[in-house]
N, C-alpha and C positions, 0 to 999 in steps of 0.2 A: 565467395560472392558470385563466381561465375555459374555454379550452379541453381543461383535464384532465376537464371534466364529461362526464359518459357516455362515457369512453373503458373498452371495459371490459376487464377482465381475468382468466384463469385461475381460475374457481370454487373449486377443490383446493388453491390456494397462496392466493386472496384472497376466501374469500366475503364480505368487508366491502363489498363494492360495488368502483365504480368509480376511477378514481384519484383526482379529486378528494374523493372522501370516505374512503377511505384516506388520503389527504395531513390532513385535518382532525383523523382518530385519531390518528395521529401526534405532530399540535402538541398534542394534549389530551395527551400521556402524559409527555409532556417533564417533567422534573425539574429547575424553576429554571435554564434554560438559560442559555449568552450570549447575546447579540444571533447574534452568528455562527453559532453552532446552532440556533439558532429559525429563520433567514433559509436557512440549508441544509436544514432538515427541510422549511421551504414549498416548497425548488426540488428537492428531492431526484431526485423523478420528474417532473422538468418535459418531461425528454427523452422519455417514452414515449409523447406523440402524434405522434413523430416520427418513431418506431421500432417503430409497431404492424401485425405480420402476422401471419396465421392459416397456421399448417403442419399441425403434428399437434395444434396446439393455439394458443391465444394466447399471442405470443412479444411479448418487446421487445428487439430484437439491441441490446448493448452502448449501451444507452439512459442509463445512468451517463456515459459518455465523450459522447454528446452533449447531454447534461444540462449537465454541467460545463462545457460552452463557453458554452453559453447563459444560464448562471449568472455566468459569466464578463463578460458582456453587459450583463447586469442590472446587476452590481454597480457596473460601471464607467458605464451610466447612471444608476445612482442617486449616483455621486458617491463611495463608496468608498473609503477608504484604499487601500492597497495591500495592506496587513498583512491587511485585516478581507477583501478581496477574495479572497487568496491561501489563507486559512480555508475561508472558504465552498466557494470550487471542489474543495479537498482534501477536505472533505469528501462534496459531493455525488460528485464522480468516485469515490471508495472505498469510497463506501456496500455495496458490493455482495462486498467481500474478505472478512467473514467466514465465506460458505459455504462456502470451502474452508480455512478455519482449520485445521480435524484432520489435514491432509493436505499441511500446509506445512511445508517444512524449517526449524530452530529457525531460522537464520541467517534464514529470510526474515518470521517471528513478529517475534523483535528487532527487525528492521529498522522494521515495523509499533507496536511499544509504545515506542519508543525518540521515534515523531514527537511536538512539541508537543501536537498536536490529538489525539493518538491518546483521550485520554480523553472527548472529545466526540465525536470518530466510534464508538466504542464505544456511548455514551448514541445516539446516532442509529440504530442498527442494533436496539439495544432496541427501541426506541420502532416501528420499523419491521416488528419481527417480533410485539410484541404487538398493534400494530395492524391484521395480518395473521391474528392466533390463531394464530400457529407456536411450536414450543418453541423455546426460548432455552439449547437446547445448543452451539448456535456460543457464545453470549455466554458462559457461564457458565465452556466451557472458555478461553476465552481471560482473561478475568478470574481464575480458577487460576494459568493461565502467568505472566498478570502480576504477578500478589500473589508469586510463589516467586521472578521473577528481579528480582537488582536492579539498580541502574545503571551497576555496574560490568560486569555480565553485558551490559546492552543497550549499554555501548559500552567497550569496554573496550581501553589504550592499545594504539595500532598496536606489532604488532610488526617492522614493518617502516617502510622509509622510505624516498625519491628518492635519500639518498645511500648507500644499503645495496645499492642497485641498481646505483646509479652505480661500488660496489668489484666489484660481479660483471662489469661491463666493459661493462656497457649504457648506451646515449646516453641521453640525456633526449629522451622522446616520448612520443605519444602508448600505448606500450607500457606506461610507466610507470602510469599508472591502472590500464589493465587486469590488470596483474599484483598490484598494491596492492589491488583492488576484490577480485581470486580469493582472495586471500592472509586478507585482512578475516570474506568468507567462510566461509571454512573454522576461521579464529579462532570464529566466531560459531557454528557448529555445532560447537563444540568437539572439531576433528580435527585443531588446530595449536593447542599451548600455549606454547612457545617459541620466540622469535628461530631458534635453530641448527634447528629444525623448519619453520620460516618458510622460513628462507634454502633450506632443500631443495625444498620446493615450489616457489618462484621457479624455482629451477631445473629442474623437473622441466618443468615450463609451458615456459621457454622453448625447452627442447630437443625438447620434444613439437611445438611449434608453435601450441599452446593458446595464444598472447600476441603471436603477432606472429610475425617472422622473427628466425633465432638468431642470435648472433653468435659470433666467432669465440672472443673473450675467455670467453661462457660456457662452450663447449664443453671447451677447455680445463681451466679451474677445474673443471668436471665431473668430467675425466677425471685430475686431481691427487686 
């Protein structure tokens, strides 16, 4: 920690000083945290004396992703559950996905409010933008999204399955995810509501070559 001191940063996105005393706004702002969000908000930017270069401006390249290894580190020498470790680095690595919240597809929002943690990585991205003096438009719309979908919306039953794949005439493989993962997708951005809508996309993937190599049995069924 002590080396976040005078590292400094972007006037225009932080005139609160430098990282370590942006890290300290931060803890102040916290709202009854866990242990786990308190401990993510101290490391959050632990990564950006790591990842500090001057371009056209003070940069910190993808300083979240080496944050969260080094968090990683931390926790596991402090001894650590797994559970409380697995927390932390989720959060410090994702600290940084609300800036393109308005511009994400729903399926990849859900995917986002659906996690455990997502309500503490939320509370963290607050605490990070007020301690920044930024508006809290990422946060606010996201917390909208949230409050409207509910848990059926954020996971809602597959309509598809390994043995639904397995009557279209495909092996079991590694193709099998990838096509269940498209399929889930496109449920979640609400552009497949139906099994017999499902089962068309499967197909459409596999003869496109979107999923793997085709096989003979789909082609077939296709063409019946």
């Amino acid at each position: 920690m002590a080396k976040l001191k005078g590292v400094k940063q972007p006037p225009q996105f932080h005139p609160e000083g430098d990282v370590y005393t942006h890290t300290l706004l931060c803890l102040k702002h916290l709202r009854k945290p866990s242990w786990e969000l308190a401990l993510a908000t101290l490391l959050h930017d632990i990564g950006k004396p790591k990842t500090f270069m001057i371009t056209d401006r003070i940069r910190f390249h993808e300083h979240e992703r080496v944050g969260s290894k080094m968090a990683e580190r931390i926790c596991q020498r402090l001894k650590l559950s797994n559970a409380e470790t697995e927390k932390v680095v989720y959060l410090v690595d994702r600290h940084m996905v609300f800036k393109d919240a308005e511009k994400m597809r729903l399926s990849t929002l859900k995917k986002l409010f659906r996690h455990p943690a997502y309500p503490e990585l939320a509370e963290l991205h607050r605490v990070d933008r007020v301690a920044s003096d930024l508006d809290l438009k990422p946060y606010h719309f996201c917390a909208r999204m949230y409050k409207k979908l509910t848990a059926e919306d954020l996971k809602p039953k597959p309509l598809l399955n390994g043995y639904d794949l397995i009557k279209m005439g495909l092996k079991p493989g590694p193709i099998f995810s990838v096509i269940l993962k498209k399929v889930e997708e496109a449920q979640l951005d609400n552009k497949v509501k139906t099994k017999a809508r499902a089962l068309v996309l499967a197909k459409r993937l596999v003869l496109r070559g979107d999923s793997g190599v085709p096989t003979p049995g789909c082609r077939n069924q296709e063409r019946s």
